[in-house]
mmCIF file of the N, C-alpha and C atoms, coordinates in Angstrom:
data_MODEL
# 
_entry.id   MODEL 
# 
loop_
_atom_site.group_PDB 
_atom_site.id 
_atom_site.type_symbol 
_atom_site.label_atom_id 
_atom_site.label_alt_id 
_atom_site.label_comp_id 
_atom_site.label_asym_id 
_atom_site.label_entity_id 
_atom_site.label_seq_id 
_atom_site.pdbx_PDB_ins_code 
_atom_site.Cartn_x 
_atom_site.Cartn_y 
_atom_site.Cartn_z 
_atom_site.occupancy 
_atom_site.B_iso_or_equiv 
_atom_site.pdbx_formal_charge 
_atom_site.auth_seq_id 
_atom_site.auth_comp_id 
_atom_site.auth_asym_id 
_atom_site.auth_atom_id 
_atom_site.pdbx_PDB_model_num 
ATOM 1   N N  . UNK A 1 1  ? -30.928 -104.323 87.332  1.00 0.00 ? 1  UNK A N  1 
ATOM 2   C CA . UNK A 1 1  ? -32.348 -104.531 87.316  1.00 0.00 ? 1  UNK A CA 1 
ATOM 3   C C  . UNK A 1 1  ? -33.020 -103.257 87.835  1.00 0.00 ? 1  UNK A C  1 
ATOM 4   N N  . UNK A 1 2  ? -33.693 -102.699 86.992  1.00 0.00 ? 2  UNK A N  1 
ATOM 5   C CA . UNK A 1 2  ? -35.051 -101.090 87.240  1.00 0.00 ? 2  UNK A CA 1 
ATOM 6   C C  . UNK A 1 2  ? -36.070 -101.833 87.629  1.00 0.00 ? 2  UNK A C  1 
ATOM 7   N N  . UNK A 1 3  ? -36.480 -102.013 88.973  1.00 0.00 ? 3  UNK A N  1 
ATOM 8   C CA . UNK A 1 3  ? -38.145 -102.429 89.475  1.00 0.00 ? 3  UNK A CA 1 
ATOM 9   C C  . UNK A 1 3  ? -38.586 -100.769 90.203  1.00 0.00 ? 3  UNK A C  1 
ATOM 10  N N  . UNK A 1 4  ? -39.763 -100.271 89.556  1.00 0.00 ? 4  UNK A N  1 
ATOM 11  C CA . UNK A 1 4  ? -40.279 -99.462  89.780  1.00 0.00 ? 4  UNK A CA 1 
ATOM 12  C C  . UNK A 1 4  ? -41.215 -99.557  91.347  1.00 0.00 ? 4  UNK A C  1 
ATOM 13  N N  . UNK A 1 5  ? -41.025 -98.522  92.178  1.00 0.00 ? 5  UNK A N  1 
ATOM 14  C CA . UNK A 1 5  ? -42.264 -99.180  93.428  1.00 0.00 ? 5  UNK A CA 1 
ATOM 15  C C  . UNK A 1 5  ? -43.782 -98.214  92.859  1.00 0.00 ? 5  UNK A C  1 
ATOM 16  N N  . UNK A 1 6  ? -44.772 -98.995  93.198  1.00 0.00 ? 6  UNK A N  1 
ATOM 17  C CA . UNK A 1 6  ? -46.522 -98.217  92.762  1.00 0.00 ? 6  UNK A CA 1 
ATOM 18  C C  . UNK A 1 6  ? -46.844 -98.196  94.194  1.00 0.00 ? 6  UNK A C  1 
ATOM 19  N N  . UNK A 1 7  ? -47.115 -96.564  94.415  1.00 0.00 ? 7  UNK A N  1 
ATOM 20  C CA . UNK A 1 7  ? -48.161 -97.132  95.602  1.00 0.00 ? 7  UNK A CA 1 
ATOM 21  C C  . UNK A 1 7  ? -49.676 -97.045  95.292  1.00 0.00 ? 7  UNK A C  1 
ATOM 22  N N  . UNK A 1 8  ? -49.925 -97.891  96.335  1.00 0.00 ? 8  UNK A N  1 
ATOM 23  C CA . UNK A 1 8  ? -51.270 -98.927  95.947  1.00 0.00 ? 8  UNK A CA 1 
ATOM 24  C C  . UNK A 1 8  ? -52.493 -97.725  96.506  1.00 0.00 ? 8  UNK A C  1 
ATOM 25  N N  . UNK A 1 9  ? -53.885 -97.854  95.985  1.00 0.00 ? 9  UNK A N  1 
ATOM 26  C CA . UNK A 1 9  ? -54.512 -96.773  96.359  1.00 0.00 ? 9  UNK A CA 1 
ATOM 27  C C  . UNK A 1 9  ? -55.975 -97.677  97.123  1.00 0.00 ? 9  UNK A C  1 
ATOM 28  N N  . UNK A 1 10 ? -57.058 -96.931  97.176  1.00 0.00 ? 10 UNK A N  1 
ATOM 29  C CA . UNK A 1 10 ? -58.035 -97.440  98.211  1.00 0.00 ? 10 UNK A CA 1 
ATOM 30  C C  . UNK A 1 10 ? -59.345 -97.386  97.583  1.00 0.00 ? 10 UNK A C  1 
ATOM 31  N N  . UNK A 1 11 ? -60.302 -98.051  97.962  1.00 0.00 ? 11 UNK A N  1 
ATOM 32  C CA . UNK A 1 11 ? -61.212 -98.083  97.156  1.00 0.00 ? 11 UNK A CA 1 
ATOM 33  C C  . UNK A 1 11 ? -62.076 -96.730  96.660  1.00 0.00 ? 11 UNK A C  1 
ATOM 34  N N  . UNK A 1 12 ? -61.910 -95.914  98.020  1.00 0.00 ? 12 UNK A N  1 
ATOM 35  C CA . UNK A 1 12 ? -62.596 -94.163  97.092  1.00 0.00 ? 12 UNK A CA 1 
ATOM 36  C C  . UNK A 1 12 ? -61.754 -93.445  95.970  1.00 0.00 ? 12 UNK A C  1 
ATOM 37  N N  . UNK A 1 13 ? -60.588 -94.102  95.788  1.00 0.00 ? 13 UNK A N  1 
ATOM 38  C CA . UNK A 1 13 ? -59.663 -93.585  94.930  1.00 0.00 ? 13 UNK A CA 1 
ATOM 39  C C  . UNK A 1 13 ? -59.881 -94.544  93.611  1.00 0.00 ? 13 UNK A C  1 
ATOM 40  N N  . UNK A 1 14 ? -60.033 -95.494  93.507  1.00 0.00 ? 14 UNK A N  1 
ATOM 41  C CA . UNK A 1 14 ? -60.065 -96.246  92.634  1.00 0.00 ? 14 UNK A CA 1 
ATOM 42  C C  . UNK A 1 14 ? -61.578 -95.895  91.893  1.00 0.00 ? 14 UNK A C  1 
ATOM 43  N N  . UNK A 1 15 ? -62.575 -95.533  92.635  1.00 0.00 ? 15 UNK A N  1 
ATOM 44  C CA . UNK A 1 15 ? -63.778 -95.294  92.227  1.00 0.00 ? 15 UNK A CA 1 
ATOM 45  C C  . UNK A 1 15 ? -63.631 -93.723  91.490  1.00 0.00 ? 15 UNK A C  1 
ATOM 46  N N  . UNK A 1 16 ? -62.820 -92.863  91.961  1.00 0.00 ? 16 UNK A N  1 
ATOM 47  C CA . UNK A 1 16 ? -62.970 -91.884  91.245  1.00 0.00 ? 16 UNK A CA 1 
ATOM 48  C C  . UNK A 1 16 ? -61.880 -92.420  90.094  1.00 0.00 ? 16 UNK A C  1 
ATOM 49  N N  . UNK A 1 17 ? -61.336 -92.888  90.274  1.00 0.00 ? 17 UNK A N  1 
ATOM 50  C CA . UNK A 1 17 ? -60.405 -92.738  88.990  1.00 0.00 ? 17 UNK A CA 1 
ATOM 51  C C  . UNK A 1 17 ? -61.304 -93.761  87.711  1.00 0.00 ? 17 UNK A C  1 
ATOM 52  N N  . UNK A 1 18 ? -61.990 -94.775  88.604  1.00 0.00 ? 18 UNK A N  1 
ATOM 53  C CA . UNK A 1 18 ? -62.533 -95.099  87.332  1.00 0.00 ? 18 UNK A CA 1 
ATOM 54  C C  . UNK A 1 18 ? -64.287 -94.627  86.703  1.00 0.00 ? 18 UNK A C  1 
ATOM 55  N N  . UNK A 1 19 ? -64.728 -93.461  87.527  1.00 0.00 ? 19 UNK A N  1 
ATOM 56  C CA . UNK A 1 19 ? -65.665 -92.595  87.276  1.00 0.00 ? 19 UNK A CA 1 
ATOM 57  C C  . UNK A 1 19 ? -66.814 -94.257  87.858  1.00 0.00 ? 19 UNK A C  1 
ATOM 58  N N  . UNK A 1 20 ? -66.708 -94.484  88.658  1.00 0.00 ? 20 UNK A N  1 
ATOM 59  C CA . UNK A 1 20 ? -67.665 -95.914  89.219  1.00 0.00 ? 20 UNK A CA 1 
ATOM 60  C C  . UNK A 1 20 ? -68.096 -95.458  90.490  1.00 0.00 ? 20 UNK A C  1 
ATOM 61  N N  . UNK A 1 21 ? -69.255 -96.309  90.661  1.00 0.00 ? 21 UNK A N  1 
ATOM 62  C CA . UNK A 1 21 ? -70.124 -96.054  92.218  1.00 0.00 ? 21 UNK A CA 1 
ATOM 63  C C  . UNK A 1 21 ? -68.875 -97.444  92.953  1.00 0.00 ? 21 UNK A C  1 
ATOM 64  N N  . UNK A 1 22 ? -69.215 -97.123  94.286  1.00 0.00 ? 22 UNK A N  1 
ATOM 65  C CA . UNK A 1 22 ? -68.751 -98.169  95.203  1.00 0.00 ? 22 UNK A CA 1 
ATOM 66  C C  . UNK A 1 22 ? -69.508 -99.241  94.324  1.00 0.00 ? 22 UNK A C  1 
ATOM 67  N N  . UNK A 1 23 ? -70.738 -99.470  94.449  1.00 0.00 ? 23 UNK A N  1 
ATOM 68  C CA . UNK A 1 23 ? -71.342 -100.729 94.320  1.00 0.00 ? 23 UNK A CA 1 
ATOM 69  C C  . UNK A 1 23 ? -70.521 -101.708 93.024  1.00 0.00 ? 23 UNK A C  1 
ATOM 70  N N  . UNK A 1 24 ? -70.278 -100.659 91.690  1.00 0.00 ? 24 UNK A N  1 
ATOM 71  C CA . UNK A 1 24 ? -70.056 -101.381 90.798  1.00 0.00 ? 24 UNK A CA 1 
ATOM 72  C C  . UNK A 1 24 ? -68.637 -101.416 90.995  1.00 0.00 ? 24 UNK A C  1 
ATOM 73  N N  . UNK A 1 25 ? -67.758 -100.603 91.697  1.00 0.00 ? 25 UNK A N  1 
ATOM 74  C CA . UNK A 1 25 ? -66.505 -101.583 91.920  1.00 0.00 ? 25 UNK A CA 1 
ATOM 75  C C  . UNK A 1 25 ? -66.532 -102.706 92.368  1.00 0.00 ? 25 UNK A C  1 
ATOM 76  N N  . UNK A 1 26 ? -67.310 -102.928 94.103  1.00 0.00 ? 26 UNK A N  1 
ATOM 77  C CA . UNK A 1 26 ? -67.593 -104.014 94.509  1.00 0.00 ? 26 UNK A CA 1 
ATOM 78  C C  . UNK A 1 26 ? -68.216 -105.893 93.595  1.00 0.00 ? 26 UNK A C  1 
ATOM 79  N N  . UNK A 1 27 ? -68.831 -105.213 92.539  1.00 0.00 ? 27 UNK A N  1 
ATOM 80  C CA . UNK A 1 27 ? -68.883 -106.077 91.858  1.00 0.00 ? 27 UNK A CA 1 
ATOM 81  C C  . UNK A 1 27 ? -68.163 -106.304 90.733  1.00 0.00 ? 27 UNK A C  1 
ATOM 82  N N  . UNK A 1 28 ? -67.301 -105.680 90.266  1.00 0.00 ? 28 UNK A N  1 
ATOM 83  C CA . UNK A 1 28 ? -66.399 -106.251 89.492  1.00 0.00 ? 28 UNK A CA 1 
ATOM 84  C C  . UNK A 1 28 ? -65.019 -106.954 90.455  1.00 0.00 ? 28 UNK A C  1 
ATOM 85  N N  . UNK A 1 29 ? -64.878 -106.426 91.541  1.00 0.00 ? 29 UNK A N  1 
ATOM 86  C CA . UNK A 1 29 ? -64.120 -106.893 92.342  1.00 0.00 ? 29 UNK A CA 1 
ATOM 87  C C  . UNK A 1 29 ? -64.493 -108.839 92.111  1.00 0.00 ? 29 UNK A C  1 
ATOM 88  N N  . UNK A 1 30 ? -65.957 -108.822 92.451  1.00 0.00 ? 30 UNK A N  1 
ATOM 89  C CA . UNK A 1 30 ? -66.565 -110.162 92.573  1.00 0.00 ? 30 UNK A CA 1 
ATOM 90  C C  . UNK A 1 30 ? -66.393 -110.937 91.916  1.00 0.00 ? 30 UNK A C  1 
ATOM 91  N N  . UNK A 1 31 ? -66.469 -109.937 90.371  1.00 0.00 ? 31 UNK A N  1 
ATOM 92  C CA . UNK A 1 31 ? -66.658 -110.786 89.244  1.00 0.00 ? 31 UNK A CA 1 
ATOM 93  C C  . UNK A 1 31 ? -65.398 -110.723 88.687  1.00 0.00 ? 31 UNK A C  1 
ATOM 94  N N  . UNK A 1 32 ? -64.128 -110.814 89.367  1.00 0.00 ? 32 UNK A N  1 
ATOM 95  C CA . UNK A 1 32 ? -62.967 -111.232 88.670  1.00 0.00 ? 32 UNK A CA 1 
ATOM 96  C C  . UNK A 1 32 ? -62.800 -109.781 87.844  1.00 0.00 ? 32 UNK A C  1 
ATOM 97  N N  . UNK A 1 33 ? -63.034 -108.815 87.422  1.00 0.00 ? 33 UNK A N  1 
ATOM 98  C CA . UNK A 1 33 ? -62.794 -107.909 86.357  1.00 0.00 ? 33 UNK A CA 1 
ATOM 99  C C  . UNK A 1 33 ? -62.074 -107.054 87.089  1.00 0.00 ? 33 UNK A C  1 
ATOM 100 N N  . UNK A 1 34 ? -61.910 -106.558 87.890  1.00 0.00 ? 34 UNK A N  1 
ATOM 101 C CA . UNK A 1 34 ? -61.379 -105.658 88.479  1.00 0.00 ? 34 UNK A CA 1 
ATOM 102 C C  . UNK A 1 34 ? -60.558 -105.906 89.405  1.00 0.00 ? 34 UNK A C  1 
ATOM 103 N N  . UNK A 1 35 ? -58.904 -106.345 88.731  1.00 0.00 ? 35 UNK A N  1 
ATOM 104 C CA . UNK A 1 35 ? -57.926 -106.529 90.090  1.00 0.00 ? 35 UNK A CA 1 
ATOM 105 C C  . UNK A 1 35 ? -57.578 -105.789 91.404  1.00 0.00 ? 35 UNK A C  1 
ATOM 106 N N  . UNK A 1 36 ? -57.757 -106.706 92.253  1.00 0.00 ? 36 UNK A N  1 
ATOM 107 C CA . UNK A 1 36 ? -57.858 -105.885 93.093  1.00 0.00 ? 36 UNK A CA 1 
ATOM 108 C C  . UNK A 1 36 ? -56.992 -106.924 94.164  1.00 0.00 ? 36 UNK A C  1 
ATOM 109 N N  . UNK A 1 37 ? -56.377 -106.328 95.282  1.00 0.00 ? 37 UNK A N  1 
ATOM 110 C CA . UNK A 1 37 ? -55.676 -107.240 96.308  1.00 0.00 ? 37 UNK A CA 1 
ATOM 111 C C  . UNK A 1 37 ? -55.991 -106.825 97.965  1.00 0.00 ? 37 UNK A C  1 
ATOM 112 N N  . UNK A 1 38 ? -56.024 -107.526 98.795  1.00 0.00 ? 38 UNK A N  1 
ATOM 113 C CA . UNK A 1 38 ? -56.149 -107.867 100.048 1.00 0.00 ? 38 UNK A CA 1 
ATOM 114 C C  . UNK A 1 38 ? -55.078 -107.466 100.866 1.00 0.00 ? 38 UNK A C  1 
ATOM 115 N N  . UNK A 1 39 ? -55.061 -106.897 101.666 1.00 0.00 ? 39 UNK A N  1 
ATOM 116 C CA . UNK A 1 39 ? -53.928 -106.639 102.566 1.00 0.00 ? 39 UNK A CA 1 
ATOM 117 C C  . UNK A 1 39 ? -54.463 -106.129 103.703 1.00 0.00 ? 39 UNK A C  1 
ATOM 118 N N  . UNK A 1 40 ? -54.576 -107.471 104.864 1.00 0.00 ? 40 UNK A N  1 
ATOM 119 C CA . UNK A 1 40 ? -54.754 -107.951 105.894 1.00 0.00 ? 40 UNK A CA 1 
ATOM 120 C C  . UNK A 1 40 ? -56.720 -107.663 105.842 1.00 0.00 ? 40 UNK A C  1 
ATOM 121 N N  . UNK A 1 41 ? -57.270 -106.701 106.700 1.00 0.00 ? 41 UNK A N  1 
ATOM 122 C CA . UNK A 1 41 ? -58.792 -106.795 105.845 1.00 0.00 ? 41 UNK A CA 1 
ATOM 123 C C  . UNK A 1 41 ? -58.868 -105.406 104.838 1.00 0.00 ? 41 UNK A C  1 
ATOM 124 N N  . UNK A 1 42 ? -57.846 -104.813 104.549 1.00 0.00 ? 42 UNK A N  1 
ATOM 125 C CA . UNK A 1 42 ? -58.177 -103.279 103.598 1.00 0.00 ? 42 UNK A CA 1 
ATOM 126 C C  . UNK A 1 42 ? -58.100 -104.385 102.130 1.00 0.00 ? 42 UNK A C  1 
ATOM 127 N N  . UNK A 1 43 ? -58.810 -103.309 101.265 1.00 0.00 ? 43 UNK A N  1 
ATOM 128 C CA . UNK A 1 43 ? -58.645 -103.955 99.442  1.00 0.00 ? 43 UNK A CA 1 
ATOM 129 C C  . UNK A 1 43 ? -58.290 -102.799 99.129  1.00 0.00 ? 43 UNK A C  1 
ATOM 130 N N  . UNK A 1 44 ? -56.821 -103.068 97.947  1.00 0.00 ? 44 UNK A N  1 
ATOM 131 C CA . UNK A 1 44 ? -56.345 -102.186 97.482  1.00 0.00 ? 44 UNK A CA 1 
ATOM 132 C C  . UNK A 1 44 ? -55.909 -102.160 95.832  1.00 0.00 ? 44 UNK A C  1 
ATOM 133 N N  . UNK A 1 45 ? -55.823 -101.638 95.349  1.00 0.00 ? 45 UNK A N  1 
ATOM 134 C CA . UNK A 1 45 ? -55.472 -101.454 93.954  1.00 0.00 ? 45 UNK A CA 1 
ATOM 135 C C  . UNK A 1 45 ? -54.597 -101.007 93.281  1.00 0.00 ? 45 UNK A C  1 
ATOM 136 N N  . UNK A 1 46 ? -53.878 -101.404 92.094  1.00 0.00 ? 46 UNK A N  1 
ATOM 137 C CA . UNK A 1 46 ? -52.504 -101.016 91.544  1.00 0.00 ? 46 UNK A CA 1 
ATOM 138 C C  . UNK A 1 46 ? -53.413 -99.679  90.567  1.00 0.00 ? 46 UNK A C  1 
ATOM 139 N N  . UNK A 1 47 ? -52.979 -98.095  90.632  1.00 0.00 ? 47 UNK A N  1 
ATOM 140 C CA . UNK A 1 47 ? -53.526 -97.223  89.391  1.00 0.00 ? 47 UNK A CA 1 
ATOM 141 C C  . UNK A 1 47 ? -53.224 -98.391  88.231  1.00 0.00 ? 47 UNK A C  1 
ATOM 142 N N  . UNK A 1 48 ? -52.118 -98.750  87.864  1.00 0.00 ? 48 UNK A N  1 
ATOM 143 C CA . UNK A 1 48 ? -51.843 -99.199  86.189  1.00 0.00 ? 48 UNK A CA 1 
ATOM 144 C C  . UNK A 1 48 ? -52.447 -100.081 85.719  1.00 0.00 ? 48 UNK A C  1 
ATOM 145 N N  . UNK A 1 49 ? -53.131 -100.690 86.827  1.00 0.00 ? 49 UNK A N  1 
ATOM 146 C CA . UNK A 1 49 ? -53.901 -102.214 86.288  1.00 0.00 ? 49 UNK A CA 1 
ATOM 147 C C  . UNK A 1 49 ? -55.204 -101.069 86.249  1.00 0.00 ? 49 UNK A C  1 
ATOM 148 N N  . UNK A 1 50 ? -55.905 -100.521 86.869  1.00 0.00 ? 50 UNK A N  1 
ATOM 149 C CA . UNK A 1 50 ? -57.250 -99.956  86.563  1.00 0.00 ? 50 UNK A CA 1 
ATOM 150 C C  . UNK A 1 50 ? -57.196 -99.128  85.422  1.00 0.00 ? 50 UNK A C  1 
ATOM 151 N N  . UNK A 1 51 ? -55.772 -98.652  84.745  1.00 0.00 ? 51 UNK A N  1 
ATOM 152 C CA . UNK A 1 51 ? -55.954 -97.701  83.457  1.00 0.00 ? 51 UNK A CA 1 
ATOM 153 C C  . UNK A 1 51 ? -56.386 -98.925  82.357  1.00 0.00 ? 51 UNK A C  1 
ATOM 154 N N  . UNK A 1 52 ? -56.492 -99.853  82.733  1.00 0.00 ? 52 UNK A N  1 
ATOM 155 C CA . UNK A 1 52 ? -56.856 -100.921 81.500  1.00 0.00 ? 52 UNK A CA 1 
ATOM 156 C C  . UNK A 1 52 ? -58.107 -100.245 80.855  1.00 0.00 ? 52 UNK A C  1 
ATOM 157 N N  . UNK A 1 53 ? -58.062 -100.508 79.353  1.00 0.00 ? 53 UNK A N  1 
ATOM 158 C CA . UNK A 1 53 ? -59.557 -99.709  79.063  1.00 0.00 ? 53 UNK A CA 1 
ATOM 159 C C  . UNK A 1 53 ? -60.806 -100.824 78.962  1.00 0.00 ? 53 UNK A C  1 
ATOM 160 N N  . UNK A 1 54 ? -60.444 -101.752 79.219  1.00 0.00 ? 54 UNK A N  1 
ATOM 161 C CA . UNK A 1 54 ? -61.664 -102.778 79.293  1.00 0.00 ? 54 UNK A CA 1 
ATOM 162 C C  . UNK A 1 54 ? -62.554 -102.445 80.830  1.00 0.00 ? 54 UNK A C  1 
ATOM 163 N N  . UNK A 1 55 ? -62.154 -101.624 81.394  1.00 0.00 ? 55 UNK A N  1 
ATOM 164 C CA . UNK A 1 55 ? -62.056 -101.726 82.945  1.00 0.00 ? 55 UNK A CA 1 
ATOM 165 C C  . UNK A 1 55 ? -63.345 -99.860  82.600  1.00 0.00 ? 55 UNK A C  1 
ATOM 166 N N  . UNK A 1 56 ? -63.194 -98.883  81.849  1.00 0.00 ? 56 UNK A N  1 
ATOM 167 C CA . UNK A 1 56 ? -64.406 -97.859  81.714  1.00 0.00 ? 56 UNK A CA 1 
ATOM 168 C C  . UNK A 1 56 ? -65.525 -98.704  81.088  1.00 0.00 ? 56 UNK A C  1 
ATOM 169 N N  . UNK A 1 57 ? -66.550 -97.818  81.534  1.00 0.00 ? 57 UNK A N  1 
ATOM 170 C CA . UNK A 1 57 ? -67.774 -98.240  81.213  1.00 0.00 ? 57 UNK A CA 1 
ATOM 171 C C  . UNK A 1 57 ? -68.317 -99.352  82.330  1.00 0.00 ? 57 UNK A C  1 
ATOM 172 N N  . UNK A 1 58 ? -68.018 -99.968  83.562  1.00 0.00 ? 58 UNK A N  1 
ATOM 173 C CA . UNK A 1 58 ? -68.575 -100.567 83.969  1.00 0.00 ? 58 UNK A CA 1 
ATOM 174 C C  . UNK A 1 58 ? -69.476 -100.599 84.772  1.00 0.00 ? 58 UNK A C  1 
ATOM 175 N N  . UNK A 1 59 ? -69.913 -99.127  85.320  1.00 0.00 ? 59 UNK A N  1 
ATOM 176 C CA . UNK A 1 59 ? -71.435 -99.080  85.591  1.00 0.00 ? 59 UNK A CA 1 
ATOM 177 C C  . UNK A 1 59 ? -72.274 -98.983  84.397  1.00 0.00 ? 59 UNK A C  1 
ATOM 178 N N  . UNK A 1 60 ? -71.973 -98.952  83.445  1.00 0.00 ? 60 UNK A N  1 
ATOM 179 C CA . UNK A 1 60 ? -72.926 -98.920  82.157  1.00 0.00 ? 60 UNK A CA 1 
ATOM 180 C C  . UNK A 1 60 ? -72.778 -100.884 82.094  1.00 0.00 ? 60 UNK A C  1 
ATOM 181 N N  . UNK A 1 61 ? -71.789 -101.405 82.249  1.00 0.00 ? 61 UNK A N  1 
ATOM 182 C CA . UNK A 1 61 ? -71.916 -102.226 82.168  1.00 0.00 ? 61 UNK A CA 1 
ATOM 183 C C  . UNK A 1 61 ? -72.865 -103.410 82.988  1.00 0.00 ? 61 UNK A C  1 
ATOM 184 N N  . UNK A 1 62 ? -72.799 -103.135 84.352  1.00 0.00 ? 62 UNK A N  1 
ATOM 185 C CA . UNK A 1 62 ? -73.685 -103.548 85.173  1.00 0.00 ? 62 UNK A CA 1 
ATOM 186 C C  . UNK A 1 62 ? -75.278 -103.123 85.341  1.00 0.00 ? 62 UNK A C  1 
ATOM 187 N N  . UNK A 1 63 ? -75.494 -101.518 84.569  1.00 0.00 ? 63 UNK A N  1 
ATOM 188 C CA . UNK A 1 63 ? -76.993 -101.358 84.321  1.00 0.00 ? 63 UNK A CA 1 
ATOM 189 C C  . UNK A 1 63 ? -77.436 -102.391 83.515  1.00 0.00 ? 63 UNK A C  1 
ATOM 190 N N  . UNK A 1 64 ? -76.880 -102.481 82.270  1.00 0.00 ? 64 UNK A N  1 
ATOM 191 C CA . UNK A 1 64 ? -77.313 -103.488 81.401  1.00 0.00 ? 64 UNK A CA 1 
ATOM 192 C C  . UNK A 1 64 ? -77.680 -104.329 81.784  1.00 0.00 ? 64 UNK A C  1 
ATOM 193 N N  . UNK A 1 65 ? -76.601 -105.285 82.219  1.00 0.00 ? 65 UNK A N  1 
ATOM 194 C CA . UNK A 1 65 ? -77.072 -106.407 82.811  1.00 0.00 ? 65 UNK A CA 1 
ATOM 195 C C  . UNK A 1 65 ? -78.500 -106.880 83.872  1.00 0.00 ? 65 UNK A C  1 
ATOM 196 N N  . UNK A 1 66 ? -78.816 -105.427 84.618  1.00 0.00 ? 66 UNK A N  1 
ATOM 197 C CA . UNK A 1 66 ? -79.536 -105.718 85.389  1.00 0.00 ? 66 UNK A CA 1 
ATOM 198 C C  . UNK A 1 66 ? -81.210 -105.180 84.851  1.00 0.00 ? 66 UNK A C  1 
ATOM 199 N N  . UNK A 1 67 ? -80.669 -104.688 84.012  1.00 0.00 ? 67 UNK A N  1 
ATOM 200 C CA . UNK A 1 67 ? -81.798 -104.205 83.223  1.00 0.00 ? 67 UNK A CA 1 
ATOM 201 C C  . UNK A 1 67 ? -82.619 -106.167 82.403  1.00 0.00 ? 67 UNK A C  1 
ATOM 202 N N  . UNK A 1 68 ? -81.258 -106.451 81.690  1.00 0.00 ? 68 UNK A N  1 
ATOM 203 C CA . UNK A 1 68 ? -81.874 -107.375 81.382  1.00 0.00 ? 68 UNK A CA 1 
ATOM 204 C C  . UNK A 1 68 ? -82.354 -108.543 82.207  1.00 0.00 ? 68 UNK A C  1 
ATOM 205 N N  . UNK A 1 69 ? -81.895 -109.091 83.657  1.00 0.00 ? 69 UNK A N  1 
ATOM 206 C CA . UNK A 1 69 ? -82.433 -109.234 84.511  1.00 0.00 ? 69 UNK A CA 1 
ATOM 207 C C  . UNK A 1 69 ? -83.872 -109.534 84.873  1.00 0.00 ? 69 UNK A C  1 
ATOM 208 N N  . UNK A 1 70 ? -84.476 -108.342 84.648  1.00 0.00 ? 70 UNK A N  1 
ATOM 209 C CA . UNK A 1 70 ? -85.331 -107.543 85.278  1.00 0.00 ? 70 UNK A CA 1 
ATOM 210 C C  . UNK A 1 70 ? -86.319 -107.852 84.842  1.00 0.00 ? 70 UNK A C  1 
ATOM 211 N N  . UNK A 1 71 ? -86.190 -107.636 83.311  1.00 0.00 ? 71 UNK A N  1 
ATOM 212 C CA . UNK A 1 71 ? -87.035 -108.080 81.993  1.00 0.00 ? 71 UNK A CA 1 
ATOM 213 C C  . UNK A 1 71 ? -87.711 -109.479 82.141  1.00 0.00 ? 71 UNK A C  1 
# 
């Protein structure tokens, strides 16, 4: 059996890698879109799950939304 180990990264890392503000990580965190895990009070993240490509674009994604909002 090959089990690979990932180490896990932190939320300023995860934000640059996915070109995102804190805020809109924080809310995809919220909103289920953005896996993310707990370990003890830090939140941490697997890189391979954030290379998902459903996962770019989500401060464009959250302007939208709040744009329409707004309206």
């Amino acid at each position: 059996m090959n089990q690979t180990v990932e180490n896990l990264i932190g939320p300023a890392a995860a934000c640059q890698m996915l070109s995102i503000d804190r805020s809109s990580l924080l809310r995809g965190i919220n909103d289920g879109i953005v896996p993310a895990y707990r370990i003890g009070t830090a939140i941490r993240f697997r890189p391979s799950e954030l290379r998902h490509p459903s996962l770019s674009g989500l401060t464009e994604y959250y302007r939208k939304i709040d744009e329409e909002f707004a309206a």
